[in-house]
C-alpha positions in Angstrom: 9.3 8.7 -16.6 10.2 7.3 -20.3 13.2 7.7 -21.5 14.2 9.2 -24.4 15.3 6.1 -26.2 12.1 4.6 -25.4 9.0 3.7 -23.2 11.3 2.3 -20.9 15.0 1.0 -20.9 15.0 1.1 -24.5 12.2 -0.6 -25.5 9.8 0.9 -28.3 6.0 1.4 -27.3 4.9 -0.7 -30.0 6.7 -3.9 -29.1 4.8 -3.3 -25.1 1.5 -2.0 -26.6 0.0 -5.5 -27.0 1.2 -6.6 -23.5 -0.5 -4.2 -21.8 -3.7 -4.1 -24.1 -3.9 -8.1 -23.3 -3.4 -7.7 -19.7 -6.3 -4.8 -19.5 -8.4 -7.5 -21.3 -7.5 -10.2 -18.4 -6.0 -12.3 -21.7 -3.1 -13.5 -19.5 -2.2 -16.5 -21.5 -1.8 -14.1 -24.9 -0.2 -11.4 -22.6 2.8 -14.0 -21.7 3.3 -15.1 -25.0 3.8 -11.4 -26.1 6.0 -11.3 -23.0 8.4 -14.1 -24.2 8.8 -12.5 -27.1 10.0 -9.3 -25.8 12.2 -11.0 -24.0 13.5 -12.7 -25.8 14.4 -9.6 -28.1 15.6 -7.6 -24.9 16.4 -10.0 -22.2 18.5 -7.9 -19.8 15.7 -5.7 -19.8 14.4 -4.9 -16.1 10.9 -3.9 -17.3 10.7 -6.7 -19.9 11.0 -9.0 -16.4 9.2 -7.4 -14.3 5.9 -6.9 -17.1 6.3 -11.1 -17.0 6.0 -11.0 -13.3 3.3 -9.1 -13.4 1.3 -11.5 -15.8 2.4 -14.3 -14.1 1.2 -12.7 -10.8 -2.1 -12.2 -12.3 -2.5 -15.8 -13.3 -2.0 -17.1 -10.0 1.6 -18.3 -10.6 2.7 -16.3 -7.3 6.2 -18.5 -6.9 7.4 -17.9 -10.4 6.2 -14.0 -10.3 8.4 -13.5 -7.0 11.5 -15.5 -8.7 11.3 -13.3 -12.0 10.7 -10.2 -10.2 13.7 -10.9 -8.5 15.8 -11.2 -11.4 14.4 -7.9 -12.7 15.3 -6.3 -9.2 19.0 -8.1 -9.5 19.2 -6.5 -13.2 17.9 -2.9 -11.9 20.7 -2.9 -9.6 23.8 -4.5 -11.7 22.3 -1.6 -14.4 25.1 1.1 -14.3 23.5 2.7 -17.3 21.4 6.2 -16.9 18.2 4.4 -17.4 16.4 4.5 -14.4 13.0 4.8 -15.3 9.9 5.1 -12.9 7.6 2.3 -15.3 10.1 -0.6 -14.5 9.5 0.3 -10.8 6.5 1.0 -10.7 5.9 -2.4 -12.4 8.1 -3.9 -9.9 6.1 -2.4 -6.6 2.8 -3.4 -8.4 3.8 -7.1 -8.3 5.7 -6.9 -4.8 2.5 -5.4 -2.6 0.5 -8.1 -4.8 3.1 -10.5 -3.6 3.1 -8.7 -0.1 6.6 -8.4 -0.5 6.3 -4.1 0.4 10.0 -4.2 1.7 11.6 -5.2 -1.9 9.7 -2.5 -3.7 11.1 0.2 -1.1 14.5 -1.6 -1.9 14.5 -0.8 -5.4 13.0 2.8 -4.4 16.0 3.7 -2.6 18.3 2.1 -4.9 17.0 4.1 -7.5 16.7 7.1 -4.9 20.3 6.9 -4.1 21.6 6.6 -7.6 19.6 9.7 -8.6 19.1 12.2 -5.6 17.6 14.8 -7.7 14.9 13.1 -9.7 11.5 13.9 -8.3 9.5 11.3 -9.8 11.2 8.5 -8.0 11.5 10.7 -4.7 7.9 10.2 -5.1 7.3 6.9 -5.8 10.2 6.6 -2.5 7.8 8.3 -0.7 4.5 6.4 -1.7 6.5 3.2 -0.4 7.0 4.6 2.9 3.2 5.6 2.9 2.6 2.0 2.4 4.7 0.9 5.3 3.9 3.3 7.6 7.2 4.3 7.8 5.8 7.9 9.1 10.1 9.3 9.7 11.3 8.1 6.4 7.6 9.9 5.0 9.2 12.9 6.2 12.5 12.7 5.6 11.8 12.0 2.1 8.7 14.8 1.8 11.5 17.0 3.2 14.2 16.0 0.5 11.9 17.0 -2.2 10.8 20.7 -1.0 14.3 21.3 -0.7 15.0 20.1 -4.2 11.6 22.0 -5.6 10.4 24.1 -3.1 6.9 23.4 -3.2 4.5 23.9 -0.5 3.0 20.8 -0.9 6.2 18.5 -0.2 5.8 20.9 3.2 2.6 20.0 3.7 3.3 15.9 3.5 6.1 16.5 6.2 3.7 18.2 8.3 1.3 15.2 7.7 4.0 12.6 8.8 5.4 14.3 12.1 1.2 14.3 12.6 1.2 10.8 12.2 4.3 9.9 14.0 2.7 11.8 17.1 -0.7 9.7 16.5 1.2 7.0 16.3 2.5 6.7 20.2 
């Protein structure tokens, strides 16, 4: 979900363009030092941080892309702005299951979840983390929250699914 002021938290496509197009070509090294930069133009910017974890993840540095994705969790939460797009966190859970850290990415899920009850995207990404957990009540409690908010079938359907699973599971 990009925001209107932006890609994401306010930060134009072009100044993220090169990031991305460097870490597609596995040029990590050129990636970082376009990641710097951008933060150093936006550094309270959540996705700024959390695009740096992610190259730093994929260089092998796993310590330093855990502390920096940290910090871009701590700024996600102290942000009391609107801004509460689904790119910074779907950043963010990228580098956390990398990191095998599934727990902080359903964190930020349901922090975002809770400031925003009726925003479906993030319901979904909420959702997709419990998936990953195998958190098979909170799957349906969540798939349950969105058909009431949208009434589609589907969201039906993926409660269905979970209480299947939750029965499988015992």
């Amino acid at each position: 979900m990009a925001s209107k002021f932006g890609l994401a938290g306010g930060i134009p496509e072009r100044r993220v363009r090169p990031i991305w197009d460097a870490i597609d070509s596995r040029q990590f090294k050129n990636a970082l030092k376009h990641s710097t930069a951008l933060l150093a133009k936006y550094p309270n910017s959540p996705y700024a941080l959390a695009l740096k974890a992610l190259i730093l993840e994929r260089m092998g540095k796993l310590d330093e892309a855990l502390s920096v994705s940290l910090n871009a969790k701590e700024l996600l939460y102290k942000n009391d702005s609107n801004l509460m797009d689904d790119l910074t966190l779907s950043t963010l859970q990228i580098v956390f299951q990398r990191l095998d850290h599934l727990d902080l990415a359903t964190s930020c899920y349901e922090h975002a979840c809770g400031k925003f009850p009726t925003n479906l995207e993030l319901m979904m990404g909420l959702f997709n983390c419990y998936v990953r957990e195998y958190s098979f009540v909170k799957q349906q409690q969540t798939a349950i929250k969105m058909y009431k908010l949208v009434g589609e079938e589907r969201f039906l359907l993926w409660a269905v699914c979970s209480v299947q699973l939750q029965v499988w599971e015992f």
